[in-house]
ZAZALO-739121 format. One record per residue: residue number from 1; x, y, z of N, C-alpha, C in turn; chain. Coordinates in steps of 0.05 Angstrom, whole numbers. Last residue first. Layout:
+-----+--------+--------+--------+--------+--------+--------+--------+--------+--------+---+
|   k |     nX |     nY |     nZ |    caX |    caY |    caZ |     cX |     cY |     cZ | c |
+-----+--------+--------+--------+--------+--------+--------+--------+--------+--------+---+
| NUM |      X |      Y |      Z |      X |      Y |      Z |      X |      Y |      Z | A |
...
+-----+--------+--------+--------+--------+--------+--------+--------+--------+--------+---+
//
This chain:
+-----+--------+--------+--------+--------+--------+--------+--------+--------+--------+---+
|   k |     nX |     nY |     nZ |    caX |    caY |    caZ |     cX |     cY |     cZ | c |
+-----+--------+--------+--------+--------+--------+--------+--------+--------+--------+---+
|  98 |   -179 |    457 |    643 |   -191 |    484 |    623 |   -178 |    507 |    631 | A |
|  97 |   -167 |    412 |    662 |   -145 |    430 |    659 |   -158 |    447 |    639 | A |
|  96 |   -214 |    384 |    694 |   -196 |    404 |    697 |   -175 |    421 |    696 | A |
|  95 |   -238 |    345 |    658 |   -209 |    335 |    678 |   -197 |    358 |    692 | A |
|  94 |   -267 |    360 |    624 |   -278 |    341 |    655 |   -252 |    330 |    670 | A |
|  93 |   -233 |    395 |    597 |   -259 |    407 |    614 |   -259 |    391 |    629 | A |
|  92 |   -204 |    358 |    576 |   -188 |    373 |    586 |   -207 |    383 |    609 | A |
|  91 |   -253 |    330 |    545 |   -222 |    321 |    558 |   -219 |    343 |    584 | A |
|  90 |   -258 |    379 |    514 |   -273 |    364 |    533 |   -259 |    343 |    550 | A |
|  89 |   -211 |    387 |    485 |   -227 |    410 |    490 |   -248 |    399 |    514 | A |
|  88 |   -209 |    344 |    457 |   -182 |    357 |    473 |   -193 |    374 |    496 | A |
|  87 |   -260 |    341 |    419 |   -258 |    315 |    444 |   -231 |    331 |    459 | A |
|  86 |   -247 |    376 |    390 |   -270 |    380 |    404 |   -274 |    365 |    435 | A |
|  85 |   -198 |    359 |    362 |   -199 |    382 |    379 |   -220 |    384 |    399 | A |
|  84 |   -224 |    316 |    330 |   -199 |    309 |    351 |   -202 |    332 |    368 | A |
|  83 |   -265 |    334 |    313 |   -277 |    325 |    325 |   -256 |    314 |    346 | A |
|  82 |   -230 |    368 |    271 |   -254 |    385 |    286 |   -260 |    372 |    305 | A |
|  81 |   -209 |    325 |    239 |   -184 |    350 |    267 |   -212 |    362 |    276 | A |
|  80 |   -247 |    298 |    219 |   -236 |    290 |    242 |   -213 |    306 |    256 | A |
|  79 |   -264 |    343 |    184 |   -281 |    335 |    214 |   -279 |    325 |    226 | A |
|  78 |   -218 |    346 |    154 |   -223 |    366 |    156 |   -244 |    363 |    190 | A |
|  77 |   -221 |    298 |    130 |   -196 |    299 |    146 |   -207 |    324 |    163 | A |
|  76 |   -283 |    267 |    130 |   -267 |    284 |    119 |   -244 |    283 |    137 | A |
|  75 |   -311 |    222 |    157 |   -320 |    233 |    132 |   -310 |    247 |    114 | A |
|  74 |   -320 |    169 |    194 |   -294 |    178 |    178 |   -311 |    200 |    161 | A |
|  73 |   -342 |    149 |    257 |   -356 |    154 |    229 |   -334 |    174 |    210 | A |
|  72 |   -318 |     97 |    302 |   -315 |    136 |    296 |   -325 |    131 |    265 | A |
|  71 |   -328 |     52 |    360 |   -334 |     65 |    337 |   -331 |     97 |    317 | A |
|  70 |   -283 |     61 |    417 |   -315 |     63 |    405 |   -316 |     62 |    371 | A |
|  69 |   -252 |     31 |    471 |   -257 |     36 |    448 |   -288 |     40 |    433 | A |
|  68 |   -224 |     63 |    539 |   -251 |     50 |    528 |   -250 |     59 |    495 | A |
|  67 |   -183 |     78 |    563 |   -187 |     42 |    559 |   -215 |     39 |    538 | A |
|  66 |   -184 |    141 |    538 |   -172 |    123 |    557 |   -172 |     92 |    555 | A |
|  65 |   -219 |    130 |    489 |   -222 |    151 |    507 |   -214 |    123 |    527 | A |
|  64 |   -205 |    115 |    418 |   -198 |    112 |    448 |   -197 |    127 |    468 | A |
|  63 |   -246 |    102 |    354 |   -225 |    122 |    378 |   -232 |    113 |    400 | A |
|  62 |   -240 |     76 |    280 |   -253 |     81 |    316 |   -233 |    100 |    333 | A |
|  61 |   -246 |     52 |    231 |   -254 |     74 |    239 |   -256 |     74 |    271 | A |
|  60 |   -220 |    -11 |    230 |   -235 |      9 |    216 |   -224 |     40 |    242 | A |
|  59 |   -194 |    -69 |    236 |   -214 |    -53 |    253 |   -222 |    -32 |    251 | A |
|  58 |   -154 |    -80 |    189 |   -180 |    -97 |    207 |   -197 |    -91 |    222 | A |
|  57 |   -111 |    -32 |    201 |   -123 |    -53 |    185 |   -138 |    -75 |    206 | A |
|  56 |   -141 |     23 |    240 |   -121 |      0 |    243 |   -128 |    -11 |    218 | A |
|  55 |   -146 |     89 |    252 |   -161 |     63 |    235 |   -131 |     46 |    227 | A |
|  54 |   -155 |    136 |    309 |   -140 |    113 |    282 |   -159 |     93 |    270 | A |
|  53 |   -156 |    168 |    355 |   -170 |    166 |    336 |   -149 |    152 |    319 | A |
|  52 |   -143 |    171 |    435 |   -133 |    175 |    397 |   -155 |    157 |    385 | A |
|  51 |   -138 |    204 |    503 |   -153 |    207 |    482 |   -135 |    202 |    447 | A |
|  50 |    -94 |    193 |    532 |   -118 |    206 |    539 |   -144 |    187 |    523 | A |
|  49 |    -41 |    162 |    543 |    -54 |    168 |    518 |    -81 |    170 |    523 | A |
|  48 |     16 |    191 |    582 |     -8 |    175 |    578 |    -24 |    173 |    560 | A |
|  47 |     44 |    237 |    598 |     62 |    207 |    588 |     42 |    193 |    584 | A |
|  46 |     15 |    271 |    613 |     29 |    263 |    629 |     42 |    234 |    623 | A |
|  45 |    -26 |    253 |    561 |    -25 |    276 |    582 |     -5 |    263 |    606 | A |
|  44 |    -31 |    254 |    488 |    -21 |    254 |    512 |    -17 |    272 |    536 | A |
|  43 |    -73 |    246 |    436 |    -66 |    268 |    454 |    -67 |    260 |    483 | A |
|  42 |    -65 |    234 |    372 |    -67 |    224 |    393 |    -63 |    244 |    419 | A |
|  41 |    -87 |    205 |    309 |    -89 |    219 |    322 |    -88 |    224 |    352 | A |
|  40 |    -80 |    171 |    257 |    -68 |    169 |    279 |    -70 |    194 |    300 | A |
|  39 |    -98 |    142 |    185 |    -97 |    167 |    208 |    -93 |    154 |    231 | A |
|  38 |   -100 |    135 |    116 |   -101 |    121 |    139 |    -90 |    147 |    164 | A |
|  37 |   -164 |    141 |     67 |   -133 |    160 |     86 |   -135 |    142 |    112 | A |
|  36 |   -196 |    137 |     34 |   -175 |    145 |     15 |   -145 |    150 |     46 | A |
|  35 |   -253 |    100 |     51 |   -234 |    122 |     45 |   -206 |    118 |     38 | A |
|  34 |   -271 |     52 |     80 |   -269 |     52 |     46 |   -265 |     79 |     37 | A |
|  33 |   -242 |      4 |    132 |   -251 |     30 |    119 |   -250 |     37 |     94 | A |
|  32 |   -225 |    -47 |    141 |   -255 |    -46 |    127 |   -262 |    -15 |    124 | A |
|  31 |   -182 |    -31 |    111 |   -200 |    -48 |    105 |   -201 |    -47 |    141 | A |
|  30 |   -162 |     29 |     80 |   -151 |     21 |    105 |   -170 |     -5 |    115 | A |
|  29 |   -155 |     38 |      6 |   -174 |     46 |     41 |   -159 |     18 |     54 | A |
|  28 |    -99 |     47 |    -24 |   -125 |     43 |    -35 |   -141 |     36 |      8 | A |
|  27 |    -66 |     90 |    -27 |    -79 |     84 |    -47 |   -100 |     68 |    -48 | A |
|  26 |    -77 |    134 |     28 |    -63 |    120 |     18 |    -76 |    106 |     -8 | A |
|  25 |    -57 |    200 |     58 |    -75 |    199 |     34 |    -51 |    164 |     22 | A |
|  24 |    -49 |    207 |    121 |    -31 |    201 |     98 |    -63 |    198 |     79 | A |
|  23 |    -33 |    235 |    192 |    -58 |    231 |    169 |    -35 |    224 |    147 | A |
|  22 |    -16 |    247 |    246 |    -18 |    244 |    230 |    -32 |    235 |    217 | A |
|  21 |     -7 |    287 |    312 |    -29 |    284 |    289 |     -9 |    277 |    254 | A |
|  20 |     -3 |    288 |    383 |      7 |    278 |    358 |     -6 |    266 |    337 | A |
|  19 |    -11 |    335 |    425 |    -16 |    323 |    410 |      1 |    311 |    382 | A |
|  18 |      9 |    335 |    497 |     25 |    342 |    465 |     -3 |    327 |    451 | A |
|  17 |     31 |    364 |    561 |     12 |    353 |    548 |     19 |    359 |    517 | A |
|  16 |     56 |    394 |    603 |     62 |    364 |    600 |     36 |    342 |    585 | A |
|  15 |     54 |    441 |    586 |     83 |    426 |    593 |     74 |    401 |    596 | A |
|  14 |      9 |    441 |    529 |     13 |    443 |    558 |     44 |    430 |    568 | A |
|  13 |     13 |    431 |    478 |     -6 |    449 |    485 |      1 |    458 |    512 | A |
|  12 |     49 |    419 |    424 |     59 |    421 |    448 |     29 |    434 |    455 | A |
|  11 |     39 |    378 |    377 |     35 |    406 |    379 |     41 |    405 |    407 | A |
|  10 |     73 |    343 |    320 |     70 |    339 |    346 |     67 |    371 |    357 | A |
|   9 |     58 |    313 |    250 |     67 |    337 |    265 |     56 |    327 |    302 | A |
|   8 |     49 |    311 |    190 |     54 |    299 |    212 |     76 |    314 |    227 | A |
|   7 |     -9 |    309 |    133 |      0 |    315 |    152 |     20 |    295 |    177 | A |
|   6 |      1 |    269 |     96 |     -4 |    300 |     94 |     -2 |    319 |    112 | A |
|   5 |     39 |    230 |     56 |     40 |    245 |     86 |     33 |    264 |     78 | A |
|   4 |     27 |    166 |     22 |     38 |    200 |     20 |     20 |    218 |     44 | A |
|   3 |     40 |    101 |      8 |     27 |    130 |     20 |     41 |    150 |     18 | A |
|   2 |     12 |     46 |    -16 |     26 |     66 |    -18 |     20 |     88 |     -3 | A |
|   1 |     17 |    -23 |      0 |      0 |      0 |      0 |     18 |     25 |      0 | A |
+-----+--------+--------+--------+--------+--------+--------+--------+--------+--------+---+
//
């Protein structure tokens, strides 16, 4: 499978908090996802992985709030940084670092 990096990058938000966002446009979908992009989205807090969004081969579309996995609906690159941020943003709220 071929890929090309569109994004990949690590954002510092807090001393001891980082997101790390990649995305690739690959040739052919990430099975059983039937888009065009495999993704990794992840936002650590104190050495720990909060909150990430990926699509594994074999297990599609989903994200990890702490231990717990769910299902994630793929539609654009564009609404999963909206919906990575949104979830940072709430995160952060019920944990008190707003």
């Amino acid at each position: 499978m071929k890929a090309a990096a569109l994004i990949r990058h690590r954002v510092v938000l807090a001393t001891d908090a980082f997101a790390e966002i990649s995305v690739w446009r690959v040739s052919e979908p990430v099975s059983p996802s039937e888009h065009p992009f495999k993704y990794r989205l992840a936002y650590v807090v104190k050495g720990e992985c909060a909150l990430r969004y990926d699509n594994e081969q074999g297990e599609g579309d989903h994200l990890h709030l702490g231990a717990v996995e769910s299902p994630y609906v793929f539609t654009a690159p564009e609404r999963l940084m909206a919906d990575f941020n949104a979830d940072i943003e709430r995160w952060n709220h019920e944990h008190g670092r707003s």
